[in-house]
Structures are given as structure tokens and as C-alpha cells.
C-alpha positions as CSV (number, residue, x, y, z in Angstrom):
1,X,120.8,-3.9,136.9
2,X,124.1,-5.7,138.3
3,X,125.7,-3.9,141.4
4,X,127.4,-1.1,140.0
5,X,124.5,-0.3,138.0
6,X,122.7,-0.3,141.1
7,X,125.2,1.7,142.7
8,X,125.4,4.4,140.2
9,X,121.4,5.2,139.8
10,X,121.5,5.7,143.1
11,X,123.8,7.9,143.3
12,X,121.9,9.9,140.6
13,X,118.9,9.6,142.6
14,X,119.8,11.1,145.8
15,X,121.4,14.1,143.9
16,X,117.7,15.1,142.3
17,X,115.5,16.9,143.9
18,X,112.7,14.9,145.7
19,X,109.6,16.1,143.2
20,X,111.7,14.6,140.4
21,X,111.6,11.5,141.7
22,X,108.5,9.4,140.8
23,X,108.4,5.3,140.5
24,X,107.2,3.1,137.7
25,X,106.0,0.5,139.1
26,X,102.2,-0.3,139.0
27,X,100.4,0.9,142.1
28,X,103.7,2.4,144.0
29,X,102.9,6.7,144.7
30,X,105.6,9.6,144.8
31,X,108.7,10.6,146.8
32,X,110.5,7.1,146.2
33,X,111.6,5.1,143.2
34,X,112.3,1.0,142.9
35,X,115.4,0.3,140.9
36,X,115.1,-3.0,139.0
37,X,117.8,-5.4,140.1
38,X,119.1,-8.3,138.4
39,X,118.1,-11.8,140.6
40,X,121.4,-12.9,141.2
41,X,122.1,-9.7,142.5
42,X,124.7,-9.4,145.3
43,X,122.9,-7.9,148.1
44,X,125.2,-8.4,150.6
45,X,128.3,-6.9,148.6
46,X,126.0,-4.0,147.3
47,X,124.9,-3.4,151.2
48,X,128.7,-3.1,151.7
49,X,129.1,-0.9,148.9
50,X,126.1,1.5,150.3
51,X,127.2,1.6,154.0
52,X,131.2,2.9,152.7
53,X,129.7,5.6,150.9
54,X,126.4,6.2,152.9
55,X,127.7,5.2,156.2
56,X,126.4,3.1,158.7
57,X,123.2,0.5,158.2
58,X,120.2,0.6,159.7
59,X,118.2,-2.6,159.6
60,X,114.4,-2.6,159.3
61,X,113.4,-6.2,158.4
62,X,114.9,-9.3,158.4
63,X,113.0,-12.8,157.6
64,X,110.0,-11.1,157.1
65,X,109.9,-9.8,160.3
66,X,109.6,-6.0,160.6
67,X,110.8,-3.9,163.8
68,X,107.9,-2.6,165.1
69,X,109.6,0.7,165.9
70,X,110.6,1.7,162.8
71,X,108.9,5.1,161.7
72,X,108.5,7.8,159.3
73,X,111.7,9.4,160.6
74,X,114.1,6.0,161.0
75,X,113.1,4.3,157.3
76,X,109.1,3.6,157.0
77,X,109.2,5.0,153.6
78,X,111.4,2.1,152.6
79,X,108.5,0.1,153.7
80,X,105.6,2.0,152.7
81,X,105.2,0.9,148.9
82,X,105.9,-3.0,149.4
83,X,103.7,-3.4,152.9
84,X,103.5,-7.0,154.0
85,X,106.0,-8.0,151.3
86,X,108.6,-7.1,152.6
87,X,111.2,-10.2,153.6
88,X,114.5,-7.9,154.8
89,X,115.0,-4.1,154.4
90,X,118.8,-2.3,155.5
91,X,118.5,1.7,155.3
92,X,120.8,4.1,155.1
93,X,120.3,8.0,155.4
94,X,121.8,10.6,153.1
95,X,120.8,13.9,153.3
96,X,116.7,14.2,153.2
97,X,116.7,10.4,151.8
98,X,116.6,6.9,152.7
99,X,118.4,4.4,150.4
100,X,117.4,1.0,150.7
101,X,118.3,-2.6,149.9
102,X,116.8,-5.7,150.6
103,X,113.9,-8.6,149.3
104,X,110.3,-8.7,148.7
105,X,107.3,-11.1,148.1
106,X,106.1,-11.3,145.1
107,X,103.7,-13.7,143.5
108,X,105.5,-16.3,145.9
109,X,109.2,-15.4,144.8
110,X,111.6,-13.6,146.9
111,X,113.0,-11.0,144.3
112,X,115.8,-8.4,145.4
113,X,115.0,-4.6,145.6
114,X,116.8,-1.3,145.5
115,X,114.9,1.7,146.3
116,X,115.6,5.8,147.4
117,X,112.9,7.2,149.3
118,X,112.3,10.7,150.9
119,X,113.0,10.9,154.4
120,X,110.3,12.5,157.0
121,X,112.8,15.2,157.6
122,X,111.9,17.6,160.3
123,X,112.2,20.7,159.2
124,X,114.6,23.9,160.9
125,X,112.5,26.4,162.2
126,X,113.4,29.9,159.5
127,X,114.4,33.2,160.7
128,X,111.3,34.9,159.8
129,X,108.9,32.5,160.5
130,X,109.6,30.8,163.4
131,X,109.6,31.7,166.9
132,X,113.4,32.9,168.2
133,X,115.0,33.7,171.5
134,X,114.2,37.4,173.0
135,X,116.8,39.6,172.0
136,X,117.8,37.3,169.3
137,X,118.8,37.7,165.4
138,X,120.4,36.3,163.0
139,X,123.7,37.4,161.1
140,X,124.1,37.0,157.3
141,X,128.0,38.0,156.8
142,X,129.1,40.1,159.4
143,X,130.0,38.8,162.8
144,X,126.8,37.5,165.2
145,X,125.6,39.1,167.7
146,X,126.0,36.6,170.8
147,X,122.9,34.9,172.1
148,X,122.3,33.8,175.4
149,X,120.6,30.6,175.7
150,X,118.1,31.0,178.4
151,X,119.6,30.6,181.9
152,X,116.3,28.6,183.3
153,X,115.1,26.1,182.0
154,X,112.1,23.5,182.5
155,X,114.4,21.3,184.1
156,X,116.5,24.4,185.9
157,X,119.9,23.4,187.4
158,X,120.7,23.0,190.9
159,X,123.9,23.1,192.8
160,X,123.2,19.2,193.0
161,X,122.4,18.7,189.4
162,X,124.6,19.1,186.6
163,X,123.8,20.4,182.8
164,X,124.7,16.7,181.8
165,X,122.6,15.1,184.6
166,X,119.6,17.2,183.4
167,X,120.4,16.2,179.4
168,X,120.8,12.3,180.7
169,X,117.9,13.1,182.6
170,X,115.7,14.7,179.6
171,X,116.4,11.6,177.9
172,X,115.6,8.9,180.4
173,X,119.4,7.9,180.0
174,X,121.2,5.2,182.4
175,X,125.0,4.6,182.3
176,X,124.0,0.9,182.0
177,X,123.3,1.2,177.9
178,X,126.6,2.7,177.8
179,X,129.4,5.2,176.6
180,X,132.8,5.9,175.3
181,X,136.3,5.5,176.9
182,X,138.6,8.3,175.6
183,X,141.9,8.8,176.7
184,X,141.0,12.4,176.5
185,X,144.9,13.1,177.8
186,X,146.3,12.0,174.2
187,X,143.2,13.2,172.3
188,X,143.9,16.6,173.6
189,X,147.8,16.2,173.4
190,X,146.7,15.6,169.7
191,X,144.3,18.5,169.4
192,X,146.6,21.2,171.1
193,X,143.3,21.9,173.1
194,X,141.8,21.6,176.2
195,X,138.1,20.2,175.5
196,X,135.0,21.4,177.2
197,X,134.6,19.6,180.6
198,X,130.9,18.8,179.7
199,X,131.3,18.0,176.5
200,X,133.8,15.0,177.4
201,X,131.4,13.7,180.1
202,X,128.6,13.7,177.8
203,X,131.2,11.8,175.7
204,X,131.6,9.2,178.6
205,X,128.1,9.0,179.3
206,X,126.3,8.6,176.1
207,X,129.3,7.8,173.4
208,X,128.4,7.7,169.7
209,X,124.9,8.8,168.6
210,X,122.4,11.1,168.0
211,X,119.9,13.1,170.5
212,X,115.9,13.0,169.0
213,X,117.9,10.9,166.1
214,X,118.7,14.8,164.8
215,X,121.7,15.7,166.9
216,X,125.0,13.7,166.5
217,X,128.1,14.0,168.1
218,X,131.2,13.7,166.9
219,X,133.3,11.3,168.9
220,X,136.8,10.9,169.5
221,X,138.1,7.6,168.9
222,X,134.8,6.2,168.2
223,X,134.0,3.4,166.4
224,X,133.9,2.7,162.4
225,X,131.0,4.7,160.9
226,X,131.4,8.2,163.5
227,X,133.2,11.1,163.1
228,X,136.2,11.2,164.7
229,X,136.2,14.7,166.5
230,X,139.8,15.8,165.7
231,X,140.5,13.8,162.1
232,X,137.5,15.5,161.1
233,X,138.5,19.2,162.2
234,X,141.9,18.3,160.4
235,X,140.8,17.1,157.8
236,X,138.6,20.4,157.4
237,X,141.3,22.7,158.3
238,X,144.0,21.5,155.6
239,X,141.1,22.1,153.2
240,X,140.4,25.6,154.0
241,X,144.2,26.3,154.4
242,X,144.6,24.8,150.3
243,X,141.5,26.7,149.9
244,X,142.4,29.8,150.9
245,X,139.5,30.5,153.9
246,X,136.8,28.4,152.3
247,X,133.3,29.3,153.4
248,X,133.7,29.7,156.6
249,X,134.4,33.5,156.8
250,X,134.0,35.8,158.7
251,X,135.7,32.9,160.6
252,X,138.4,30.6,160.7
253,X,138.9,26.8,161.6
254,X,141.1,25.7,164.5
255,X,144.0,25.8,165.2
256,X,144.1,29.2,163.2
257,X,143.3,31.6,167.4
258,X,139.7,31.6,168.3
259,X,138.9,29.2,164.9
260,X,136.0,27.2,164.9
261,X,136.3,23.9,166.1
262,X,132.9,21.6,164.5
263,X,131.6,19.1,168.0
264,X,128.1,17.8,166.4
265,X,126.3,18.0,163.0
266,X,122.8,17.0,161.9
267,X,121.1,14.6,158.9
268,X,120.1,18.2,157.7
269,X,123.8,19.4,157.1
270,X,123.6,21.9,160.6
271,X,126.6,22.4,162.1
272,X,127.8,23.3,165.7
273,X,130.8,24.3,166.5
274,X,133.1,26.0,169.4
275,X,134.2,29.5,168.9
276,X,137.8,28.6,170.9
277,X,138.2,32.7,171.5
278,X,139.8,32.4,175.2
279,X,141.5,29.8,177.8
280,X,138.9,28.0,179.6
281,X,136.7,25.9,177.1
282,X,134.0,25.9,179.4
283,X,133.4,29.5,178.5
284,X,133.6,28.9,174.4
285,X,130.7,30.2,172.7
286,X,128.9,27.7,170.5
287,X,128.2,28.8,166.7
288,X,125.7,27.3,164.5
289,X,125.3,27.5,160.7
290,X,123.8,25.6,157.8
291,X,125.4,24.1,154.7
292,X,125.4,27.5,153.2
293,X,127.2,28.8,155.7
294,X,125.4,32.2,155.2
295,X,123.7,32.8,158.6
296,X,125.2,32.3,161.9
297,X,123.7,32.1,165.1
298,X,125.6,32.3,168.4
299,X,124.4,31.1,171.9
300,X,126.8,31.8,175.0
301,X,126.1,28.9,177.2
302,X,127.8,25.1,177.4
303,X,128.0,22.3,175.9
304,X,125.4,20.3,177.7
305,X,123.3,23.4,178.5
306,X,122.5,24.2,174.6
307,X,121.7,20.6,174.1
308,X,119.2,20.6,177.0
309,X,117.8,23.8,175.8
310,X,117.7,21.9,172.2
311,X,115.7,19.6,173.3
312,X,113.6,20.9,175.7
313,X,112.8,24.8,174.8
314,X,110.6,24.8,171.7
315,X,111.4,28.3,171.1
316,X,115.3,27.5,170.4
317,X,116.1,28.2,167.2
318,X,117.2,24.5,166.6
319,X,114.6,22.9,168.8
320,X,113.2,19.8,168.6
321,X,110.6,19.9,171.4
322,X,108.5,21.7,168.7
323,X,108.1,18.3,167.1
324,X,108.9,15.4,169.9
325,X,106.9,15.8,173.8
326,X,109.5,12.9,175.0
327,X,113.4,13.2,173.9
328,X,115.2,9.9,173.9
329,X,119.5,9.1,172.6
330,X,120.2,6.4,169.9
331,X,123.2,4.7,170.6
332,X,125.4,3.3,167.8
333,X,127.7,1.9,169.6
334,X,125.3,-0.6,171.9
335,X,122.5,-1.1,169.5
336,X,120.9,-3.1,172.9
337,X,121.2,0.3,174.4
338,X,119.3,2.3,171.9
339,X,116.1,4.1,173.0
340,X,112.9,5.1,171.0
């Protein structure tokens, strides 16, 4: 296969499910399949290709040399059916799979290789079987009952210590691997909004990434491959005025009064939003749904103070301290800084 050839079945791959999905070649098991791909086969050009529509790279090997770090959540699967082979391997996540291009060793030749892989997703926690907040439930279509997020905490707040120092803390985060400059004046002059004071200095203290590599924030002005916080809501909201509503009832998008205004998403197509219902932002209640936008949880607390309860409460409904005992921030802005 030449590049667009490439490009194509793999676009037909990732929209399968993952049981249909089995590869040919000799000794390789389930949950992935190997493309064949011609050996003069552009692999920097297709890799450019991937990462416009897939966004950004991820790389795993290079000159035979594979990061040790690399597991079953950030690419191994690319990895699994070649083992020692492998020469160089970029990743890229869409959905619950990993796409990858790159080289292997075979009989002494160096021959390209495309692959799509299933991802170790971890999965959401469902509303009947797993554990939820007292007092809690979920909504199907009318509006949701509000939730508090707990108001202690393993790491409860003190006058001295901030919901941000405890998420910075959480994550053994120093404001030497970085963070993002906004010029939050014309962001907001932009936005017609006021911002959440804790979201903007969790903003300036971690910038672009993702917390427990599930969690990612959407950044304004960031660099190429994030989502820019208020192109993104735009972008949204002119769709859902064309639209009509759009999916979103019993709610609407900002700037429609007390829309939704989307601040982080996840891999698994979760999304968190601001419910923008009075005029202090600190005070917005946060709305979460998945991408059938059926069932709506809502948690009265901050910005910083539902991702600290994320990450550290394994009874939140989005929690991933059922899965992780140590919670770390991926930085892809300062790849130096990145932990875990």
C-alpha cells in the first residue's frame, strides 16, 4: 500500500469495532492489525498525514531503542506483536485505539509498518455498578440534580493551602517543568466571560496536558495540537445554533445565559463543562456527560477541587484513583517536563 492507501485503511479500521479487528500475519494475536506498506513508503509524510487528522505524536522507539516507560495505556500494544524488532514506533490515540507508524526487523531488513491497535482504555465507572457519591444520581433527560463533591478530602484544604496547591501537590508537580502564559485580559475580552480564578491558575501552572494521561484541558492560546478553549466553544456554539439545539438539551452552549461552556475532555469522549448560571465563576457548577449526551452528572464545587477529588476519591464517579495509587500530569508543551 502507498500512503493514501495506508491512510484510508486506517481510517476504516479505527471506525470498526475492536472484536472485528484481527491481523493476518503469522504468529501476531487479536485486538491489532499490520497494514502492508509498500518499501519506499513515505513514513515521514504519512506520519504527517496521521498527526493532522489524529493529532499530536507520541514517540515510542526510535533507532531501535524503546522508551522504557512506555505502557499499556501510552502505546505498548503498538509494540507487543513485533517485540525486539522494533527499529522506531510514533503513536497516535483516537478514541479506544492506537495508530502506529514506524520500522521493524525482519530477517535483517528494516521494512516499514502501519498498524491500529486497541488501547488499554480504562474504563468509566456505570451508574449501576459502580460505587457513586452519597446522595448522588444520575439524570437521563431532565435537569440533574446537583451534586456536591465531597467538602473533605484526603488531602483537605487549609487556609494556607489552595485547591490548586493540593492538585499540584497530588501530582508531585513543580513550576520548574512548566506552564502557559495567557493574556487572560484579551482571552476573556474575547470570551465575554470572566473565567474561573482556579481554573486560569491551573492554566499557569501546569499549561497543556492531561492529569492520569485521562484528563485534558483545554487551553487558551496553546500550542499546535490543544484545544483552544474559546475557538473550540465557538466553534461548538455556531453548530448548535445552524443546528437548531443539537444534543445538548436540556441545555444550551455559551454565550446563549447560563449555556455550557466545555473546560476539559477525555480520550473516552467525556466532557466537563461550566454551567455559567450566575456572576462569579468561581461559583459555576461543573456538568459532565458522555458522547451520548444522555446522562448528566452535576458536582457543585471548583475547578481545581473536582479535579483533586478526580483524582484522589475513588468513589467519584469519574475517578481515577480506582485504577492509579500515584497521580502524575503529562506535559505537552515541555516534553522534558513530562511525568510518569
Amino acid at each position: 500500500m502507498d500512503e493514501q492507501e495506508l491512510l484510508a485503511a486506517v481510517h476504516t479500521l479505527v471506525a470498526h469495532n475492536r472484536q472485528d479487528v484481527v491481523c493476518g500475519r503469522a504468529g501476531h494475536g487479536a485486538d491489532h492489525a499490520c497494514l502492508l506498506a509498500d518499501e519506499v513508503v513515505d513514513l515521514s509524510a504519512l506520519g504527517k498525514e496521521l498527526s493532522s487528522q489524529y493529532g499530536r505524536l507520541r514517540n515510542l522507539a526510535m533507532g531501535g531503542y524503546v522508551d522504557p516507560a512506555v505502557t499499556g495505556r501510552t502505546g505498548a500494544p503498538l509494540l507487543a506483536p513485533f517485540g525486539d524488532q522494533v527499529v522506531e514506533m510514533r503513536a497516535w490515540k483516537h478514541a479506544d485505539w492506537w495508530i502506529g507508524c514506524g520500522a521493524v526487523r525482519a530477517d535483517g531488513v528494516v521494512r516499514p509498518v502501519v498498524l491500529v491497535a486497541g488501547q488499554a482504555v480504562q474504563q468509566q465507572p456505570d451508574a449501576e455498578a459502580a460505587p457513586r457519591q452519597p446522595g448522588t444520581q444520575v439524570e437521563t433527560s431532565q435537569q440533574p440534580a446537583a451534586k456536591a463533591v465531597p467538602k473533605e478530602q484526603p488531602y483537605g484544604s487549609t487556609e494556607a493551602t489552595s485547591w490548586v496547591d493540593q492538585v499540584v501537590a497530588v501530582t508531585g508537580w513543580t513550576r520548574e517543568r512548566g506552564g502557559a502564559a495567557v493574556d487572560w485580559a484579551r482571552v476573556e475580552s474575547r470570551l465575554g466571560a470572566v473565567l474561573p480564578g482556579d481554573y486560569k491558575e491551573l492554566i499557569e501552572r501546569f499549561g497543556y496536558g492531561d492529569f492520569d494521561d485521562y484528563l485534558g484541558l483545554l487551553v487558551p492560546d496553546g500550542p499546535p495540537g490543544s484545544l483552544d478553549l474559546v475557538e473550540f466553544n465557538e466553534f461548538w456554539a455556531r453548530a448548535a445554533a445552524e443546528d437548531g439545539g443539537g444534543p445538548w438539551e436540556p441545555y444550551r452552549l455559551y454565550p446563549a445565559p447560563g449555556g455550557l461552556l466545555q473546560w476539559a475532555s477525555t480520550e473516552q469522549r467525556t466532557s466537563f463543562y461550566w454551567l455559567t448560571e450566575g456572576a462569579d465563576p468561581d461559583r459555576w457548577p461543573i456538568l459532565v456527560t458522555g458522547d451520548d449526551y444522555t446522562e448528566w452528572d452535576r458536582f457543585d464545587s471548583s475547578t481545581a477541587q473536582f479535579i483533586h477529588c478526580l483524582l484522589t476519591d475513588p468513589q467519584h464517579p469519574y475517578s481515577t484513583a480506582c485504577y492509579f495509587d500515584r497521580h502524575w500530569f503529562t506535559s505537552y508543551e515541555n516534553p522534558d517536563g513530562e511525568d510518569g
